[in-house]
Wavefront OBJ file of the C-alpha trace (Angstrom):
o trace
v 125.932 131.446 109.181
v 123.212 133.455 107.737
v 121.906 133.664 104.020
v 123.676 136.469 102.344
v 120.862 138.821 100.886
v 121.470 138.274 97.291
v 121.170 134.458 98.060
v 118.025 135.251 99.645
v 116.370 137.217 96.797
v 117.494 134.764 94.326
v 115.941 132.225 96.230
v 113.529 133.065 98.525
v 112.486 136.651 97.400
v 109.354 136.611 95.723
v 108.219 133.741 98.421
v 108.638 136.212 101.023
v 106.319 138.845 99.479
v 103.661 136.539 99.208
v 103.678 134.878 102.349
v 104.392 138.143 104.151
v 100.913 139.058 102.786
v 98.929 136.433 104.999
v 101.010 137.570 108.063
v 97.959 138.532 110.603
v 95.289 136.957 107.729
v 93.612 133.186 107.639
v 95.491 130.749 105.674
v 92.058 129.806 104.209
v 92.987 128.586 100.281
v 91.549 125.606 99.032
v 92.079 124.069 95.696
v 89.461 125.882 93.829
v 89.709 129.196 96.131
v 92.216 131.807 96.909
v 91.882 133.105 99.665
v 91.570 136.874 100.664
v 95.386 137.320 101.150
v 96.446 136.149 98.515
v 94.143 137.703 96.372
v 95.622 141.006 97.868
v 98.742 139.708 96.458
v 97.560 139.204 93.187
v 95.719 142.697 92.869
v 98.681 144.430 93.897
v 101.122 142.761 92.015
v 99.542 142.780 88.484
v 99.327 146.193 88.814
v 102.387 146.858 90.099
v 104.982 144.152 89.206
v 103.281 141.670 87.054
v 106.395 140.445 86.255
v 107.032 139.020 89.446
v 104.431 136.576 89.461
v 105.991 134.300 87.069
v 109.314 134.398 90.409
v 107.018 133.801 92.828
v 105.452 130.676 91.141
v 108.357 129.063 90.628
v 109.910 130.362 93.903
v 107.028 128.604 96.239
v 106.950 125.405 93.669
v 110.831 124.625 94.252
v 110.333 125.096 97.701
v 107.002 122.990 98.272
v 108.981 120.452 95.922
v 112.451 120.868 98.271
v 112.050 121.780 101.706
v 115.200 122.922 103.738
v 117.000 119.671 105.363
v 118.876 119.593 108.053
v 122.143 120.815 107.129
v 120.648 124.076 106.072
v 118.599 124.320 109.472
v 121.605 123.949 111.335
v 123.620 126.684 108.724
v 120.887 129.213 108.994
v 121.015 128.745 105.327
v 116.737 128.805 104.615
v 114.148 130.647 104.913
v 111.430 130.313 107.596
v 108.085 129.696 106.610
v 105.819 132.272 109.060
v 103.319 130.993 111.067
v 100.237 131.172 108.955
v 97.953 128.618 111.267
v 98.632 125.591 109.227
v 100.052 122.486 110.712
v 103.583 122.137 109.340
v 102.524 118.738 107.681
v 100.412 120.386 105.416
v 102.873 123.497 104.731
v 104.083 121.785 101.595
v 100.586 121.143 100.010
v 99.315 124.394 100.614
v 102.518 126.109 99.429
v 102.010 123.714 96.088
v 97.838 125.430 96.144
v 99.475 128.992 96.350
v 101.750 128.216 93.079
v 99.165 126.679 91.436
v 96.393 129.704 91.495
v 99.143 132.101 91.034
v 100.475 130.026 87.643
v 96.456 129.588 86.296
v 96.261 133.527 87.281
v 98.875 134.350 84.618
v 97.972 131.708 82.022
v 94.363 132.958 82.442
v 95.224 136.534 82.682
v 92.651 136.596 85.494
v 93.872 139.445 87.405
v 91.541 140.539 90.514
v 89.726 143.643 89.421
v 91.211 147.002 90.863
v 89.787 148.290 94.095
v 90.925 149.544 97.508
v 93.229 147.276 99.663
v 91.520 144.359 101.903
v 94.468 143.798 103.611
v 96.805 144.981 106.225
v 99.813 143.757 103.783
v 97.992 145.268 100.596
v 97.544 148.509 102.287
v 100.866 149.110 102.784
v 102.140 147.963 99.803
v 99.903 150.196 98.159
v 100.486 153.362 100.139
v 104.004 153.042 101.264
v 104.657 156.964 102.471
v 101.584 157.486 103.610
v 102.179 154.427 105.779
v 105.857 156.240 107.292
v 103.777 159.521 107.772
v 100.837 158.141 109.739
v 102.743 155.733 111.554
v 106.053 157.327 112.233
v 104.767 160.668 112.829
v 100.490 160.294 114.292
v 101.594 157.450 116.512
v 99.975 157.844 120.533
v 103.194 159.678 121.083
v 102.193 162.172 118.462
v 100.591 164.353 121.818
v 103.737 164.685 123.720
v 106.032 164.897 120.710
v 104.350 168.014 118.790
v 101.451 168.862 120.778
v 99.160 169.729 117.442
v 98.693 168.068 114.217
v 99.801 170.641 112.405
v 103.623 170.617 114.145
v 103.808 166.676 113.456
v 103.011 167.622 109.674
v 105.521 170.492 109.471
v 108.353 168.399 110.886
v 107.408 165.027 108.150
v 107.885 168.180 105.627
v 110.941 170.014 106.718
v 112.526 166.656 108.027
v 112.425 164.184 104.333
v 113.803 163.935 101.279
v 111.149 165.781 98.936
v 111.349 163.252 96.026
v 109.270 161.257 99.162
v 107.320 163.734 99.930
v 106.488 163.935 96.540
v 105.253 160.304 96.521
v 103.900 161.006 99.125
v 101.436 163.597 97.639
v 100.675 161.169 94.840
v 99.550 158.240 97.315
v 97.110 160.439 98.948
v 95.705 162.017 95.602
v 95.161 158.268 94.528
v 93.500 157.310 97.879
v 91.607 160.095 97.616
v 90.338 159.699 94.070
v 89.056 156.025 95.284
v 86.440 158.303 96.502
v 85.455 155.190 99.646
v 82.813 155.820 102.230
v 83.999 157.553 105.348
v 84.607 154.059 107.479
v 86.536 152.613 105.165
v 88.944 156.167 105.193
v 88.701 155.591 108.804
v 90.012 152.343 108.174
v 92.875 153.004 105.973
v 94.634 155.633 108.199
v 94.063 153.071 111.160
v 95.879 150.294 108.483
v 98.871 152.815 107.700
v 98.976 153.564 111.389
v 97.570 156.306 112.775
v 96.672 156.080 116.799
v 94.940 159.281 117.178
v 92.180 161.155 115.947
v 91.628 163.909 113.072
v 92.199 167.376 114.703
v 88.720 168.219 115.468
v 86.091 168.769 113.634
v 87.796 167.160 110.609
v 86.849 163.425 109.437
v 89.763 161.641 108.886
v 88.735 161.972 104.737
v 88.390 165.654 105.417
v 91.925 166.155 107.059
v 93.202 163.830 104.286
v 92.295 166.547 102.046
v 93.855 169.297 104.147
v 96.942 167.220 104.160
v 97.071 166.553 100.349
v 96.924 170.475 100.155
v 99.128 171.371 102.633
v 101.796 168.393 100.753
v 101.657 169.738 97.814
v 102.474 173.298 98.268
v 105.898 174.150 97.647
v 108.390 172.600 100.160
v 110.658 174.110 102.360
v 114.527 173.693 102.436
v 115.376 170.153 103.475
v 116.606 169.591 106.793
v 117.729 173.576 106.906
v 115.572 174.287 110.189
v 115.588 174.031 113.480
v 112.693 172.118 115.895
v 111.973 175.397 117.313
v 111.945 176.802 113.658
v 109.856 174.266 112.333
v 107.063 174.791 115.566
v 107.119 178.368 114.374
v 106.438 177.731 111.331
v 103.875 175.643 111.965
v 102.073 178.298 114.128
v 102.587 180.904 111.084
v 100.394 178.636 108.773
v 96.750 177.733 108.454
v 96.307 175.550 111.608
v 94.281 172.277 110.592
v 92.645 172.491 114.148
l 1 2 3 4 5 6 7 8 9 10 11 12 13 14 15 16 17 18 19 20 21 22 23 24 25 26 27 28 29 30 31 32 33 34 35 36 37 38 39 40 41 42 43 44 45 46 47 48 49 50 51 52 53 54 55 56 57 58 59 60 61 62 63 64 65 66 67 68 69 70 71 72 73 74 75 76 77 78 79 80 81 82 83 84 85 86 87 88 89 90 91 92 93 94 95 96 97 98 99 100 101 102 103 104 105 106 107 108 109 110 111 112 113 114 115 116 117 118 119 120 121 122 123 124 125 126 127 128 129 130 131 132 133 134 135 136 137 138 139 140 141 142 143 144 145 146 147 148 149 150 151 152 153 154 155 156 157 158 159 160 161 162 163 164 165 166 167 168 169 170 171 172 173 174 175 176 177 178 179 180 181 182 183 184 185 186 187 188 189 190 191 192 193 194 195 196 197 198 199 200 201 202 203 204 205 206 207 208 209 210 211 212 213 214 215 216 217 218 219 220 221 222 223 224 225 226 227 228 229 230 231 232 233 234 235 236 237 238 239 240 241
């Protein structure tokens, strides 16, 4: 029997979100260091949902304190702590370090000062949409799918909701503004997902630029065309190549 969902935020929630954050990162906290995950936590979530941190204290405290027994192994009734390259003996002690330098975070008010994401986790946190657009639509199928970069773009557009789209167009205005060196824009579309190049001769901060512009003109009618309609289109507007 699996945990019902509402159990799970209620219980296990906030946990998640924090140790989702290391997945892929070195479980490297001591108990006068954070380490760069969960730093990325931290930045994000003052931010963002400050109000949260208080939950996932407590949330990674009751757990350290009570671990899942048997019973609740055998029910399916607990939540499985990811494999951050700790040995499971010292799981408890390290989730007790996490709760501890998140709780003298808030007492302190010693929030990590704004910046651009470190993290695989923090990157996508941060820049949700921009994550489904370069990963669901400039994927290494991207080629056979659309041909041109231009047709991938026109079919995110004519294909989602445009309250997205329109969150969309304020992630990349605030990545942009962030004004980072051209590796580290190189970087973040490889985080959100993106497996092939900028059309040519475009950097891939250049083409975001072209694709800011090209998101926030007016949208089309949701969903009212057709593939071939939407290639057509495509081919009618300023290519990006």
């Amino acid at each position: 029997m699996s945990m019902k969902p509402l159990v799970h935020d209620r219980k296990y929630g906030e946990l998640d979100q924090v140790l989702t954050a290391y997945l892929g990162r070195t479980a490297d906290d001591t108990a006068d260091e954070r380490s760069e995950a969960l730093t990325a936590y931290l930045r994000h979530t003052w931010q963002n949902r400050p109000w949260a941190l208080g939950t996932a204290e407590q949330q990674l405290r009751e757990y350290a304190q009570n671990p899942p027994g048997r019973l609740r192994h055998k029910l399916g009734e607990f939540y499985p702590v990811p494999d951050v390259g700790i040995p499971e003996s010292d799981v408890q002690e390290w989730l007790q370090q996490l709760a501890q330098h998140i709780r003298a975070s808030v007492e302190s008010s010693d929030a990590p000062p704004p910046g651009p994401p470190r993290t695989h986790w923090e990157w996508h946190a941060r820049f949700p949409e921009l994550g489904q657009l370069l990963g669901g639509w400039f994927s290494q199928e991207m080629p056979d799918e659309f041909g041109e970069h231009d047709e991938a773009l026109a079919d995110y557009l004519s294909t989602t909701d445009p309250g997205l789209v329109a969150r969309l167009c304020g992630e990349l205005r605030e990545l942009l503004a962030s004004d980072l060196e051209e590796i580290e824009y190189s970087t973040a579309v490889t985080e959100l997902g993106m497996e092939v190049d900028p059309p040519a001769p475009y950097t891939p901060a250049a083409w975001l630029v072209r694709v800011a512009e090209r998101v926030s003109q007016p949208p089309t009618q949701y969903g009212a065309q057709t593939p071939a309609e939407r290639v057509q289109q495509a081919q009618e507007t300023q290519p990006m190549e």
